[in-house]
C-alpha positions as CSV (number, residue, x, y, z in Angstrom):
1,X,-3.1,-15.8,16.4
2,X,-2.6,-18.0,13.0
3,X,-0.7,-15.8,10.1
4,X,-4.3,-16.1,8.3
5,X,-5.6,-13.8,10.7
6,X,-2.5,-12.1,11.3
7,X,-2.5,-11.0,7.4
8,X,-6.1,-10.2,7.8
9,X,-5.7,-7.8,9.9
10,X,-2.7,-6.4,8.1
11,X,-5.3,-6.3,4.7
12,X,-7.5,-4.3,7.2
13,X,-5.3,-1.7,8.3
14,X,-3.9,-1.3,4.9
15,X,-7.5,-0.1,3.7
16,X,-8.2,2.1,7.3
17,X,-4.8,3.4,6.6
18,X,-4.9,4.3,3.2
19,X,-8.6,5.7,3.4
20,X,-7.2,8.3,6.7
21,X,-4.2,9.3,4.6
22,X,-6.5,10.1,1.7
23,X,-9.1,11.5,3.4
24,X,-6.1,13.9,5.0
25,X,-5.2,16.2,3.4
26,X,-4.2,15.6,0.0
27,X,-7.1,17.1,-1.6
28,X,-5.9,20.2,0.7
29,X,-3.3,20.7,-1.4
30,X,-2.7,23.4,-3.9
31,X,-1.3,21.8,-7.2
32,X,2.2,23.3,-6.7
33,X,2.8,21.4,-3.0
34,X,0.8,17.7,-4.8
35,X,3.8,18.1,-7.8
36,X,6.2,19.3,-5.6
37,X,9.7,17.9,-5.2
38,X,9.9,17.6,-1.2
39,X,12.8,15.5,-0.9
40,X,10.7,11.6,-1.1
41,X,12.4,8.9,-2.7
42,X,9.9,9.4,-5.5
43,X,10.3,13.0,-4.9
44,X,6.8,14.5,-4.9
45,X,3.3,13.4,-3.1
46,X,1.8,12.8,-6.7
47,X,4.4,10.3,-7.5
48,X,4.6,8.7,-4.2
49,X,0.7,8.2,-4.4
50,X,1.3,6.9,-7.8
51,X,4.2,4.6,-6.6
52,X,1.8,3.2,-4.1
53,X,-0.3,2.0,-6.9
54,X,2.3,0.8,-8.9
55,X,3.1,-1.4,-6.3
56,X,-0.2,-2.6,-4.7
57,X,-0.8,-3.3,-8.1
58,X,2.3,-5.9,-8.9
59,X,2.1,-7.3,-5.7
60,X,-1.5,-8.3,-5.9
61,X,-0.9,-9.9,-9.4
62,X,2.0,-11.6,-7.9
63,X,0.2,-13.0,-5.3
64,X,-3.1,-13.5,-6.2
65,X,-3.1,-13.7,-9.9
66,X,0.2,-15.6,-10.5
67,X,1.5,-12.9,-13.0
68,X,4.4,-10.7,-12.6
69,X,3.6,-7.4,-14.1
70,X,6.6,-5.5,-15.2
71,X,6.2,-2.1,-14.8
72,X,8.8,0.4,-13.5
73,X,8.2,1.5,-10.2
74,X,7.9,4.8,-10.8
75,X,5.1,4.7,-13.6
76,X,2.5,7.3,-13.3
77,X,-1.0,5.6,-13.9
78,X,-3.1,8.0,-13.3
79,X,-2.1,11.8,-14.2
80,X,-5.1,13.3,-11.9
81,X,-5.2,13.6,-8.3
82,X,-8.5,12.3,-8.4
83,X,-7.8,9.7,-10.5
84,X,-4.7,8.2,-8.7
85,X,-6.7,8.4,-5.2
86,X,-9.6,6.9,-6.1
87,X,-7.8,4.2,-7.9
88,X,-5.4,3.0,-5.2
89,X,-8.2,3.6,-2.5
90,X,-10.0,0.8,-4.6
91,X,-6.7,-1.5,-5.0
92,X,-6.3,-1.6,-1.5
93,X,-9.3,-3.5,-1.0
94,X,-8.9,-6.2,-3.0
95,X,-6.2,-7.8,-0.3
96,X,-9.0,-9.2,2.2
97,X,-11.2,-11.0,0.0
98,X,-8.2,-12.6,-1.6
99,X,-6.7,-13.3,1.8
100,X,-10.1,-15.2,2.9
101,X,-9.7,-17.9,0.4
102,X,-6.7,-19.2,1.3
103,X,-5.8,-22.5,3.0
104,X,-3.9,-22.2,6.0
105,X,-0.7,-24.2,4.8
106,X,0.0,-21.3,1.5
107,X,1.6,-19.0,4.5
108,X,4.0,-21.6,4.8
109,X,4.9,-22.2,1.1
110,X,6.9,-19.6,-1.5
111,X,5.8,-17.1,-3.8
112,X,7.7,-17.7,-7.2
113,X,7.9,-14.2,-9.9
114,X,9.7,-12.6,-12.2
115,X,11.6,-9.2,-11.1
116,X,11.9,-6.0,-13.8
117,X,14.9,-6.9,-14.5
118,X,13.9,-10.4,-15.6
119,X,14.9,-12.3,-12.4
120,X,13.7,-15.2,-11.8
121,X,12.7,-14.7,-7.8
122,X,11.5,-17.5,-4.7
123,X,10.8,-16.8,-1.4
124,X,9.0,-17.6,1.7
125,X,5.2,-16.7,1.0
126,X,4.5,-15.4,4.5
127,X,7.6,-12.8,4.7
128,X,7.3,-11.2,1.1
129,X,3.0,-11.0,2.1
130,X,4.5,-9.3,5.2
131,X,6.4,-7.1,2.6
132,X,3.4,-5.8,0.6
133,X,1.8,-4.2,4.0
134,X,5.2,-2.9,5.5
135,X,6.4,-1.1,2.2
136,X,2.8,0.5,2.0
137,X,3.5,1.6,5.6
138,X,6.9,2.7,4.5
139,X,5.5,5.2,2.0
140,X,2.1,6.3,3.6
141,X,5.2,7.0,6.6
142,X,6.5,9.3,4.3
143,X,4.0,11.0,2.9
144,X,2.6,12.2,6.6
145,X,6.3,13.8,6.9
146,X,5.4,15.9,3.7
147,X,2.1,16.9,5.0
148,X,3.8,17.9,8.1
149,X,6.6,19.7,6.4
150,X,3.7,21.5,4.4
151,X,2.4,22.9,7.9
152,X,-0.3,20.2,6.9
153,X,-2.2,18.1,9.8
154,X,-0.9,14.4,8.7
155,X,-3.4,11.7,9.8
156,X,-2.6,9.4,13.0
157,X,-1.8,6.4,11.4
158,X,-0.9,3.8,13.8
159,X,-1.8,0.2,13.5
160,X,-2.6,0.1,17.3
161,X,-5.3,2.5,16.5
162,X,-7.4,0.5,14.0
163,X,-7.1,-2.4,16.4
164,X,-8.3,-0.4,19.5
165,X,-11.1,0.4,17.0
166,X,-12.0,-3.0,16.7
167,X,-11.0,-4.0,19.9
168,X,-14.6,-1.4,21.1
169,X,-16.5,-2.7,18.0
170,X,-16.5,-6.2,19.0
């Protein structure tokens, strides 16, 4: 498989993945479990939501705009569930139409930006793509726990999943 359709296939999963944990039961939630601190690294669902955004959000302007957004990592874009959902749900679809136009070679080249902190930062291009999707992974990881820990169903989220999916679609 080349890394183009390697990375497409990430870009898919990270929207089916993203949709099912939405779709979960965050809009379950009563207001006092969504604000909630329940031990995350950006302690409650609403922030780690948010923090999804945040970064989806950088990371696409890195990659596909050439601009490195600085924005703390725990900015809270949108205040309302509703809001935040809706937005990142949208954000996470911008990764496969991107991903289409690019020539094979870019996976092997770097990805130049600024950090925060005002870093100047270059790495491999493939590895730090590979980055965008596992951190996402990461964090939607973590947010199942809390459902769980809520006595909430969390969504099945394995990769192997969507690809089985396909795998009877095709």
């Amino acid at each position: 498989m080349s890394l183009a359709n390697y990375f497409a296939s990430l870009a898919r999963y990270h929207v089916w993945a993203t949709q099912k944990l939405i779709a979960s039961n965050l809009d379950g939630l009563s207001d006092a479990d969504w604000h909630r601190d329940c031990g995350l690294f950006f302690h409650s669902v609403h922030n780690t939501v948010n923090h999804l955004l945040v970064t989806d959000t950088i990371w696409f302007a890195r990659f596909a705009e050439g601009k490195s957004l600085r924005m703390p990592l725990d900015t809270v874009l949108h205040a309302q569930r509703a809001d935040v959902c809706n937005a990142l749900a949208t954000a996470v679809t911008r990764w496969s139409p991107w991903l289409s136009t690019l020539p094979p070679e870019r996976f092997d080249g770097e990805l130049a930006y600024t950090r925060n902190n005002g870093d100047e930062v270059r790495i491999p291009f493939a590895p730090a793509l590979g980055h965008v999707f596992n951190h996402a992974t990461h964090h939607r990881g973590q947010l199942t726990a809390a459902l769980t820990a809520m006595v909430q169903p969390g969504p099945v989220l394995d990769w192997v999943y969507l690809l089985q999916q396909e795998a009877r679609s095709s």
